[in-house]
Backbone bond lengths (Angstrom), bond angles and torsions (degrees), N, CA, C in turn:
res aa  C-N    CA-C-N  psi(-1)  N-CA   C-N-CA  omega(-1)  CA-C   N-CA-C  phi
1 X - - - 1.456 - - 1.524 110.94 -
2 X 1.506 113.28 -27.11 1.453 108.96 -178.99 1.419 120.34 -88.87
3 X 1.506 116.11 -6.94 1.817 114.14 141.46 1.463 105.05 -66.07
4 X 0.887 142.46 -60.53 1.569 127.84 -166.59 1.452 139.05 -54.97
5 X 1.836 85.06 -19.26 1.593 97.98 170.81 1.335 107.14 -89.39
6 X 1.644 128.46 -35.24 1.019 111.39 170.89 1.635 141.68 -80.91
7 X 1.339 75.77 -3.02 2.290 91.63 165.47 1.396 114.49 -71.51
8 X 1.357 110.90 -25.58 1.373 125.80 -156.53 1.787 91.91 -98.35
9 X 1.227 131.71 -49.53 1.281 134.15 167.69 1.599 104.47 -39.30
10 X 1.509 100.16 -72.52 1.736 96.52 -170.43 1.382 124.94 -59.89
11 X 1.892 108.26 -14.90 1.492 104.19 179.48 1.682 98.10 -89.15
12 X 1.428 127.21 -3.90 1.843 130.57 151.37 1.398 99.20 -44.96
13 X 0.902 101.69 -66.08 1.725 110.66 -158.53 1.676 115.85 -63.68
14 X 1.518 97.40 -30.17 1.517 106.98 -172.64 1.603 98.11 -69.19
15 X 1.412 123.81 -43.02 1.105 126.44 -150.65 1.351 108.99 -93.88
16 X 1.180 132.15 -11.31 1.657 150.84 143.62 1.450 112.68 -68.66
17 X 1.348 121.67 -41.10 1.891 116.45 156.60 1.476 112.23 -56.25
18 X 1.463 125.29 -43.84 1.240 129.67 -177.61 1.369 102.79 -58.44
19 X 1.460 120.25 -71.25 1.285 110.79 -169.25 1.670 119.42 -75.88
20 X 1.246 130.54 13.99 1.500 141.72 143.28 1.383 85.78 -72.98
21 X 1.304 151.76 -102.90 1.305 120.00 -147.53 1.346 141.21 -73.97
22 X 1.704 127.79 19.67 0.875 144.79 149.57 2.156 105.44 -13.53
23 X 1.340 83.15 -95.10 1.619 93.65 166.66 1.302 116.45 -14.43
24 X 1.198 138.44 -65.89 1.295 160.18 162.74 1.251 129.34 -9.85
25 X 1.739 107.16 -35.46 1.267 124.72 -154.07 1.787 94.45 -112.63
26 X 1.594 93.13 136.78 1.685 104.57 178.91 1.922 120.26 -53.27
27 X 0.980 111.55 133.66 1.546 122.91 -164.09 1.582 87.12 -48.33
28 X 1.846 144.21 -56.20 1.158 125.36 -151.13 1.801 94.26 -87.60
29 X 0.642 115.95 40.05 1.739 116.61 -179.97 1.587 105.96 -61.63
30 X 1.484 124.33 152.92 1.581 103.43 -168.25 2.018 83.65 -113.43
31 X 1.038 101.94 172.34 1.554 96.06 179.38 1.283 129.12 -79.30
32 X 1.364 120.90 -20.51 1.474 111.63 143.86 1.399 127.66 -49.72
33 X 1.164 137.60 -21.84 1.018 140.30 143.79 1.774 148.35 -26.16
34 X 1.617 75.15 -44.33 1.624 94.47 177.32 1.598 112.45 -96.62
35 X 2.048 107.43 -10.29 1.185 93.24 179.49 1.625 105.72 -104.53
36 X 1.113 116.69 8.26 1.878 125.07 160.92 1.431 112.25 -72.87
37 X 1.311 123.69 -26.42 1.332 154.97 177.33 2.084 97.92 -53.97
38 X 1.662 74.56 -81.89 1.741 89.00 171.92 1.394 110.20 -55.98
39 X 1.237 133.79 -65.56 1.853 148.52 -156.98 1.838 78.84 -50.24
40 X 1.162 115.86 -61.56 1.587 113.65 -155.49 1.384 116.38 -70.66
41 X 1.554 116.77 -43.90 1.381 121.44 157.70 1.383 145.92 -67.60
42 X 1.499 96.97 -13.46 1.740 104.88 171.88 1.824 95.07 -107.34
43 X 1.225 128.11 -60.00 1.177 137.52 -173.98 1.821 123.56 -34.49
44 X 1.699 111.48 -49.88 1.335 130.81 -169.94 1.884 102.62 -79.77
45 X 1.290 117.42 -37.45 1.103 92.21 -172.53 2.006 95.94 -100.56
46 X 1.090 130.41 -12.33 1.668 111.18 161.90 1.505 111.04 -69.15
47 X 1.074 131.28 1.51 1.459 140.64 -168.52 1.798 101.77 -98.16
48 X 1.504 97.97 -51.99 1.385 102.53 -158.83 1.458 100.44 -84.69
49 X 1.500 111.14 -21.92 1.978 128.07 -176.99 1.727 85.71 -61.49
50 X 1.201 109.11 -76.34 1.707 130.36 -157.74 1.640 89.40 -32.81
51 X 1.770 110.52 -57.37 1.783 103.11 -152.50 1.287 98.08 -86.49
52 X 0.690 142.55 -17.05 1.897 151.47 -156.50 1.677 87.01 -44.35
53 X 1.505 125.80 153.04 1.296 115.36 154.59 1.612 108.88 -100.19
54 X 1.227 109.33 159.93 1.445 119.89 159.61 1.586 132.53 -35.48
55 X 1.359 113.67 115.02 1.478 117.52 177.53 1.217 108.43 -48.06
56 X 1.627 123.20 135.96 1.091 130.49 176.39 1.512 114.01 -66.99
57 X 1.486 128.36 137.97 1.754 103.91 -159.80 1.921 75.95 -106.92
């Protein structure tokens, strides 16, 4: 359960990076665009949180 909370944290964070770069993106942008934007910024780091292995203690 404590990967899931932290996939879910980083896809918080992803999705608040996404919409900081809203702005970012060229005025003729098509709207798939903006949701590769999202898919990549919320998606990559709950992906990479979830598989990560455990710090060695």
């Amino acid at each position: 359960m404590d990967k899931f909370k932290k996939a879910i944290a980083a896809a918080a964070g992803g999705a608040a990076t996404g919409t900081i770069g809203i702005p970012f993106m060229p005025d003729d942008t098509p709207w798939y665009g903006y949701l590769a934007l999202y898919a990549i910024t919320i998606g990559l780091p709950a992906v990479l949180t979830y598989f990560a292995p455990k710090n060695a203690g």
